[in-house]
ROKE-980981 format. One record per residue (C-alpha): residue in three letters; x negated, y negated, z. Coordinates in Angstrom, 3 decimals. Layout:
residues N
BATI  type         X         Y         Z
BATI   ala         X         Y         Z
...
end
This chain:
residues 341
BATI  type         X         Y         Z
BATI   unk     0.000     0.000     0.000
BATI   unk    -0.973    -3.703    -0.391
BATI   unk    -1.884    -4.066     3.725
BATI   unk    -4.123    -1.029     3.744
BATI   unk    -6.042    -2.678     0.773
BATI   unk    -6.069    -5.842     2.911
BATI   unk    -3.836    -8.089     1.350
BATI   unk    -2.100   -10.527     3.022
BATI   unk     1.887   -10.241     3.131
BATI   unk     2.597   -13.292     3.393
BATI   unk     1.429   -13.835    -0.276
BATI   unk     3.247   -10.611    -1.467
BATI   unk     6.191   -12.134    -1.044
BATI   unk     5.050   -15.524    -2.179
BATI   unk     4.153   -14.103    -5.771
BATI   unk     7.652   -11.867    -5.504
BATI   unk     9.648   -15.199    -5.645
BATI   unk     7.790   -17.091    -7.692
BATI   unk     7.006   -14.281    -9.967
BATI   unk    11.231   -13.828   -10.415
BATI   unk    11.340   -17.954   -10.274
BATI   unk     8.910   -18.151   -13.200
BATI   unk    10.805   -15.380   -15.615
BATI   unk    14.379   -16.880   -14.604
BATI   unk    13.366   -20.437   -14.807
BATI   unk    10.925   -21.021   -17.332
BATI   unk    11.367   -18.059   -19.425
BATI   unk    14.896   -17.593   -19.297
BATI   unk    14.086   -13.964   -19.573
BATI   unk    14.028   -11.660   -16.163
BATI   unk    14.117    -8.740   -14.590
BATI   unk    17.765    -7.621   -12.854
BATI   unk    16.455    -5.501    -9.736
BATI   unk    13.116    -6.074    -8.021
BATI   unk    13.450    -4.118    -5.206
BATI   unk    10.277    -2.195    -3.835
BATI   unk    10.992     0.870    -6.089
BATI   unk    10.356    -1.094    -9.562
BATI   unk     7.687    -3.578    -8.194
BATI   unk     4.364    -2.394    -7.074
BATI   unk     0.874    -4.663    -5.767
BATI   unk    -2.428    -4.180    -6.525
BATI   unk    -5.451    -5.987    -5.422
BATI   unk    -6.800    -7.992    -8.266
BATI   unk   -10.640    -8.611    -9.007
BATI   unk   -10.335   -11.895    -7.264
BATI   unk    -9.090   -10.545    -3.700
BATI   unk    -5.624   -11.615    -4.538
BATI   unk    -2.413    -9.843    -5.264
BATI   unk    -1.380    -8.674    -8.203
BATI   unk     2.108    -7.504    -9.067
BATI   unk     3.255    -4.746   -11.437
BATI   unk     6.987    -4.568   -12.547
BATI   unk     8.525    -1.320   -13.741
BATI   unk    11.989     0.174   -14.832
BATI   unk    13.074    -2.785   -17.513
BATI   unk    16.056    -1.161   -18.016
BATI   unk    17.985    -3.880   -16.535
BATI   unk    16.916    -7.431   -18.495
BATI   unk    19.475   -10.368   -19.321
BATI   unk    18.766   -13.775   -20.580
BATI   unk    19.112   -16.893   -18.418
BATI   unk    19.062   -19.563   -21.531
BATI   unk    18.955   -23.611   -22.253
BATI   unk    22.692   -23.936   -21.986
BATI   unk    23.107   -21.888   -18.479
BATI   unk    20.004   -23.504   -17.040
BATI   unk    21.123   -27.094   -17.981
BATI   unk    24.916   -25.658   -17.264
BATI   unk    23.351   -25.442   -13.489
BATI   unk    21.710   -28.011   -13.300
BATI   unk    24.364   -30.399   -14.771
BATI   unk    26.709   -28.520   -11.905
BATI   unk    24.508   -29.541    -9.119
BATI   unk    24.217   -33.249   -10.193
BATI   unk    28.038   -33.519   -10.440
BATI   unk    28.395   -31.761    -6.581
BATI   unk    25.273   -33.225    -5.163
BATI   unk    24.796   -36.477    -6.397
BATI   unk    28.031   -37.925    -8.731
BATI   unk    30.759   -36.010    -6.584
BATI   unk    32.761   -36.044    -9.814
BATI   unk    35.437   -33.321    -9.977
BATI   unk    35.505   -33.507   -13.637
BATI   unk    31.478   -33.229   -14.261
BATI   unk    31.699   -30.071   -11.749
BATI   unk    34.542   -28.114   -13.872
BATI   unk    32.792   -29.306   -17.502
BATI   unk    29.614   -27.912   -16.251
BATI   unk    31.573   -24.857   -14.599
BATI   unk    33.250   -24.249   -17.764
BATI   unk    29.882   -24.481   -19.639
BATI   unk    28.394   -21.614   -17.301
BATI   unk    31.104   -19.591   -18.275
BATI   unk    32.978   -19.342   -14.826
BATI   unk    35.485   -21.541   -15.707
BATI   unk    38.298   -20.469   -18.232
BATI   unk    39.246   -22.639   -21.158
BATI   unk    42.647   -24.190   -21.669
BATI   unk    43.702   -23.636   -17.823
BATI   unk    45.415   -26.402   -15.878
BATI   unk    42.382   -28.481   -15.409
BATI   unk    44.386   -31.031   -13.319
BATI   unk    45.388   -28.353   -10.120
BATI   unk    41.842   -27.350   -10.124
BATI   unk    39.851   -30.931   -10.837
BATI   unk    42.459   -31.452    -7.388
BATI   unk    41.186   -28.571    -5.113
BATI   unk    37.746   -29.385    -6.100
BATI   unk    37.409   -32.905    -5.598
BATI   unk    38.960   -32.024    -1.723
BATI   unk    36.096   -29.700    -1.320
BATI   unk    33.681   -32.328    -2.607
BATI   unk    35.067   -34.712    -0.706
BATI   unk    34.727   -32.833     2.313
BATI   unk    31.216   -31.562     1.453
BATI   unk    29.900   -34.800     1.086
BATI   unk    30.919   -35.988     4.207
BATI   unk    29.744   -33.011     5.916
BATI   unk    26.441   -33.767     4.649
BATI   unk    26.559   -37.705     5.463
BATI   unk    27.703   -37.099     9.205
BATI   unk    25.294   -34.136     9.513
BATI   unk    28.403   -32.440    11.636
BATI   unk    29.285   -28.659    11.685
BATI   unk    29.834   -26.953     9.094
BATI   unk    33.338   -25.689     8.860
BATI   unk    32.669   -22.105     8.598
BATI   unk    30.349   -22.744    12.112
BATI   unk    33.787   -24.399    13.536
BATI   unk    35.380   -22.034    15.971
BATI   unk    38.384   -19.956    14.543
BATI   unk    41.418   -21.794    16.056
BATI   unk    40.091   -24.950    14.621
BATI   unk    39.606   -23.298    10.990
BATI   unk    42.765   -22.240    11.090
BATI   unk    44.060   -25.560    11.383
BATI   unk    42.162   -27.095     8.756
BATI   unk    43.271   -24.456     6.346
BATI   unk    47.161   -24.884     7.421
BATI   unk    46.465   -29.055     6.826
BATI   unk    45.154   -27.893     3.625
BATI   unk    48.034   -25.697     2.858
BATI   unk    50.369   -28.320     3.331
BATI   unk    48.259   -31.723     1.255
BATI   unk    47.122   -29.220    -1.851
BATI   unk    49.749   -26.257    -1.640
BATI   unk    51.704   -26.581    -5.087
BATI   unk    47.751   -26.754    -6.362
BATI   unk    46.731   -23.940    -4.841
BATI   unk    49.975   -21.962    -5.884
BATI   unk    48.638   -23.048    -9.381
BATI   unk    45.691   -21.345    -9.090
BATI   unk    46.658   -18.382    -7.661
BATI   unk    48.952   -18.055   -10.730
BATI   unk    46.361   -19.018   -13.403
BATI   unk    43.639   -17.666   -11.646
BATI   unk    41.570   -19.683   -13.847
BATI   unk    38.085   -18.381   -12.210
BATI   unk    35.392   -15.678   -13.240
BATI   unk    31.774   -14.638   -12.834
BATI   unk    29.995   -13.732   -15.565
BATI   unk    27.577   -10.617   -15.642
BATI   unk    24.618   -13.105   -15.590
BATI   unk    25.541   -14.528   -12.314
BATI   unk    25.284   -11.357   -10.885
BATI   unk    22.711   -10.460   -11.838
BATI   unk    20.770   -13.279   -10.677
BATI   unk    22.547   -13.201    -7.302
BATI   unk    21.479    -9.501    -6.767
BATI   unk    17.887   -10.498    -7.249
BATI   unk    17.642   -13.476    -5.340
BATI   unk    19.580   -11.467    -2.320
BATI   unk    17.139    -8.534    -2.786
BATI   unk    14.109   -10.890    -2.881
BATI   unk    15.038   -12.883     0.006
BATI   unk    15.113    -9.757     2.317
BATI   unk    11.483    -8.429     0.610
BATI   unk    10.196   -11.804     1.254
BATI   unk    11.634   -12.023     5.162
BATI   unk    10.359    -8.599     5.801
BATI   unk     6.800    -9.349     4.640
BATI   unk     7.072   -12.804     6.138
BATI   unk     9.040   -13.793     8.878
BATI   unk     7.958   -17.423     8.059
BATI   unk     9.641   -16.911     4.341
BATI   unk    11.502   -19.434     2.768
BATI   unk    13.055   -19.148    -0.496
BATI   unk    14.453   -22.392    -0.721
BATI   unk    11.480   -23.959    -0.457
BATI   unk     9.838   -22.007    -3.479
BATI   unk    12.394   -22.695    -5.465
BATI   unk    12.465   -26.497    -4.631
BATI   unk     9.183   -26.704    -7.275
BATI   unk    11.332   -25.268   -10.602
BATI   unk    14.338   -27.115    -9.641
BATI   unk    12.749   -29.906   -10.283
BATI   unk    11.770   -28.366   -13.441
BATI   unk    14.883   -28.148   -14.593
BATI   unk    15.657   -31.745   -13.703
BATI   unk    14.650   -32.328   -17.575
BATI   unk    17.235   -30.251   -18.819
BATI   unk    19.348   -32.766   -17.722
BATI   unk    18.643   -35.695   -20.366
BATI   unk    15.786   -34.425   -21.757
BATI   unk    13.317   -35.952   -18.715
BATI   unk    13.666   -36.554   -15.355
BATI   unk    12.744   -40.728   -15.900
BATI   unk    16.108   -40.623   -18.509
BATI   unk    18.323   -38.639   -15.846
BATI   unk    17.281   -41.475   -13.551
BATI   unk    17.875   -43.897   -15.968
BATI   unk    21.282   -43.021   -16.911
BATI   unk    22.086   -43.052   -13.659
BATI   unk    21.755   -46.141   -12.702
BATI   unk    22.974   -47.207   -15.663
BATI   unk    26.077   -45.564   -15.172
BATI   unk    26.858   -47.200   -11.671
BATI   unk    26.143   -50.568   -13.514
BATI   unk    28.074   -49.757   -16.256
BATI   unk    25.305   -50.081   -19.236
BATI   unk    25.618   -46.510   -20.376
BATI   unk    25.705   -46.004   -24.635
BATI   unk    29.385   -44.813   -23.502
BATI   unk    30.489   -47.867   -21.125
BATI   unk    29.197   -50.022   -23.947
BATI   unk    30.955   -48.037   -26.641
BATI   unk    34.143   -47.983   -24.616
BATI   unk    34.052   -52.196   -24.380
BATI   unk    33.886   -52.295   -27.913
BATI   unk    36.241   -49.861   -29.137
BATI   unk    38.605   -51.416   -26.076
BATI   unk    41.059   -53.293   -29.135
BATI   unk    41.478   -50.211   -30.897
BATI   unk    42.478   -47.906   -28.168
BATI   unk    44.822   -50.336   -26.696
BATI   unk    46.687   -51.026   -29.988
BATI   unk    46.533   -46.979   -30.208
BATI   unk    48.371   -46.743   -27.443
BATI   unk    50.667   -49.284   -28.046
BATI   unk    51.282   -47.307   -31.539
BATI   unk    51.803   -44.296   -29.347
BATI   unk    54.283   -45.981   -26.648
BATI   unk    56.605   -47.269   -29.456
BATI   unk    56.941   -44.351   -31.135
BATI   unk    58.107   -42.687   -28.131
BATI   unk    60.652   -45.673   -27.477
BATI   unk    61.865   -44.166   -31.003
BATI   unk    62.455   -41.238   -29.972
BATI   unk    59.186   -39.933   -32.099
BATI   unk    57.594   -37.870   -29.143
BATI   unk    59.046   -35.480   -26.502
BATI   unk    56.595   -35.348   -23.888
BATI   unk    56.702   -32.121   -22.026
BATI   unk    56.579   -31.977   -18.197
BATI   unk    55.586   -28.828   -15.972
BATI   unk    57.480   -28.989   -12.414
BATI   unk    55.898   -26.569   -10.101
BATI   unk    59.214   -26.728    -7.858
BATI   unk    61.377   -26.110   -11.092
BATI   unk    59.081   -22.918   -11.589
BATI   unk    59.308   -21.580    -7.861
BATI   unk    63.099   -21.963    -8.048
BATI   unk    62.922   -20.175   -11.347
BATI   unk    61.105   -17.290   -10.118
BATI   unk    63.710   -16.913    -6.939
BATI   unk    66.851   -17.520    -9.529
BATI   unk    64.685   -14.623   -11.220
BATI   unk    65.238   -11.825    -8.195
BATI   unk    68.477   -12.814    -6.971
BATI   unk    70.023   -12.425   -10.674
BATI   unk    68.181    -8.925   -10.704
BATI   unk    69.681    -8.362    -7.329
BATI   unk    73.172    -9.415    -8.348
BATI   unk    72.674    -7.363   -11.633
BATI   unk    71.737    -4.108    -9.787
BATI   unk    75.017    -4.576    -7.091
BATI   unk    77.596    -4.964   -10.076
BATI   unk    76.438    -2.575   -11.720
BATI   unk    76.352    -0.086    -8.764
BATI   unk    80.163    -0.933    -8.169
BATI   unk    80.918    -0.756   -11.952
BATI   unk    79.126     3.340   -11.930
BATI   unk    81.382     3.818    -8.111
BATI   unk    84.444     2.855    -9.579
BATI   unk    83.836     4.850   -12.718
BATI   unk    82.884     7.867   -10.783
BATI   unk    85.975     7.122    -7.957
BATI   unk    88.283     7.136   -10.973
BATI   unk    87.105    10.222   -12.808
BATI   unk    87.370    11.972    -9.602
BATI   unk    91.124    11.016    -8.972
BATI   unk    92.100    12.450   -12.315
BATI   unk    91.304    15.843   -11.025
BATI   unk    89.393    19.378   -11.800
BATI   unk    91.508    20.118   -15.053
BATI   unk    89.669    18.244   -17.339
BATI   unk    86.662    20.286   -18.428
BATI   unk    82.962    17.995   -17.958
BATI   unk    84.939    15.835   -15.530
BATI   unk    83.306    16.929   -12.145
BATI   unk    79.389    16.584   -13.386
BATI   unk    80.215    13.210   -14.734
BATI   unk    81.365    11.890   -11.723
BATI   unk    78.372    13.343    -9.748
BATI   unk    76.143    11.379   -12.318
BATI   unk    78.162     8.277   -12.175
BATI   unk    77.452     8.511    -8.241
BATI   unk    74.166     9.306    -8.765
BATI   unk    74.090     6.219   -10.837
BATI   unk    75.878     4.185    -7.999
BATI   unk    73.502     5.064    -5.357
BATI   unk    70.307     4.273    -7.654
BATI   unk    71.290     0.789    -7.905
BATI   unk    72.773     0.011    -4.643
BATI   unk    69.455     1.323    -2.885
BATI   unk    67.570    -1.295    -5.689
BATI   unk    69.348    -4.159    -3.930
BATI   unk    68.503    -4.172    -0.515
BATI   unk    65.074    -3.571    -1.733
BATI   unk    64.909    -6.491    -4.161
BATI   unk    66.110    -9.104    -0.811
BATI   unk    64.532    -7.203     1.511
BATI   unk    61.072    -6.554    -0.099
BATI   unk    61.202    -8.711    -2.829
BATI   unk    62.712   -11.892    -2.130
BATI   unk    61.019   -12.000     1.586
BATI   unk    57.842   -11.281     0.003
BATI   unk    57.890   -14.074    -2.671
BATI   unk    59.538   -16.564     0.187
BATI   unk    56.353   -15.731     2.585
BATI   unk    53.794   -16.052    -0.218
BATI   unk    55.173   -19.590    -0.798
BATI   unk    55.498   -20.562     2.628
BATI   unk    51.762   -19.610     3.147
BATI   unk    51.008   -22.439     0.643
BATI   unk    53.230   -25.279     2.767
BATI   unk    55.935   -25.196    -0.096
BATI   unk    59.208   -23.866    -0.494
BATI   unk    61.078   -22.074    -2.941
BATI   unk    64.339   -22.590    -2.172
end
């Protein structure tokens, strides 16, 4: 092993995270699982370690547009606190679907930011540190300012995680507890701090221009703002175009009402419910009659047994659509602060 050759452990599990930190960020080519079984050390001429990787089995690309994708994400959350700039970069990465309601989820996010940020300003607790009564409150508050939102989300479920995420994930987790074995004094953050700032040029092309257009933009002297004051005329009289024509009748906009859609969903069981009663009375009175006619017409008596067959397979269907059902749907809502009645 490396310590029996003398090396120092420490540096093993420097070169592990900067070895991974080199492929992932410079590269943009890496290696899925480094765990001790696919990476060995050797002692190099110099007296230093050496790594050897095996097993390439599992390799995925990390390219330009996921590495500026990230970075572009952690300007937006760190820095800007934009909603907006989060999802477009989100959406970028891949972990965002296209064409979802961008509105319910630009909402939830710009709470969290909002709440982030000020976690970081104060320096107070974090809120998963916060004891469990107290979370429990913030997530009822929560509940009750951004329920039809969440609702929304839960519906679209406009999330996912690509492959490559995971990927990287498993390899950071599996290097992190290498690196804290080896080193109790390990700190992954702080090796990655160096290619972070790396990929600070990914952003617009240098790290002097992402600067720039910074401040430009909190002045106001971005290419943009300045294209925006000049084309001002032309988008106003657009809209004014637009505004008239709907005065005329022209346009129809369309509307979604999150309450109207709840109630539609309950209008939804309780029709199914009413549906499965009449027609467990209709196959009861069928069968009832059929049975008062008597035994002398032939086929009469298994007819009526299927007719109340019939009967009972739809009346048991209604106390399990408002019983099951209904209650179910009524305390999924009322998780979210909202009602659907």
């Amino acid at each position: 092993t490396g310590l029996e050759v003398g090396l120092d452990p420490a540096e093993i599990s420097r070169k592990s995270a900067e070895s991974f930190l080199e492929q992932l960020c410079r590269h943009g080519f890496f290696h899925c699982d480094p765990h001790p079984g696919n990476v060995s050390v050797e002692k190099l001429p110099s007296g230093e370690a050496g790594l050897i990787f095996y097993d390439f089995g599992m390799m995925d690309e990390f390219g330009p547009v996921e590495r500026k994708g990230l970075v572009d994400f952690f300007f937006a959350l760190y820095y800007d606190a934009d909603a907006k700039d989060v999802c477009d970069a989100l959406e970028r990465l891949g972990m965002l679907r296209k064409g979802v309601d961008r509105i319910s989820v630009e909402k939830v996010g710009q709470d969290f930011i909002d709440r982030f940020q000020a976690t970081l300003k104060s320096g107070d607790q974090w809120e998963a540190d916060l004891p469990a009564e107290e979370r429990k409150k913030l997530n009822r508050q929560r509940r009750k300012e951004l329920g039809e939102e969440f609702l929304s989300l839960n519906a679209e479920s406009p999330f996912i995680f690509p492959p490559t995420w995971t990927f990287v994930l498993k390899a950071f987790f599996t290097l992190d507890g290498i690196g804290k074995t080896l080193d109790p004094k390990y700190d992954l953050t702080r090796l990655t701090a160096p290619y972070l700032k790396e990929l600070l040029d990914l952003k617009d092309g240098n790290a002097f221009r992402t600067t720039l257009m910074r401040v430009l933009k909190r002045a106001g002297w971005r290419p943009i703002d300045i294209n925006m004051a000049v084309t001002q005329p032309r988008r106003v009289a657009k809209i004014e175009g637009v505004v008239t024509r709907m005065e005329r009748g022209e346009f129809k906009p369309r509307v979604r009402a999150m309450e109207v859609e709840r109630m539609i969903d309950r209008n939804k069981l309780v029709q199914s419910n009413i549906f499965n009663a009449v027609l467990s009375c209709l196959f009861l009175n069928t069968a009832a009659s059929l049975t008062s006619l008597g035994t002398n017409m032939v086929g009469v008596k298994p007819v009526a047994k299927s007719f109340f067959a019939a009967a009972i397979v739809f009346g048991l269907r209604v106390p399990y659509g408002v019983f099951v059902k209904l209650r179910k749907l009524d305390e999924y809502n009322e998780r979210f602060g909202v009602a659907s009645k």
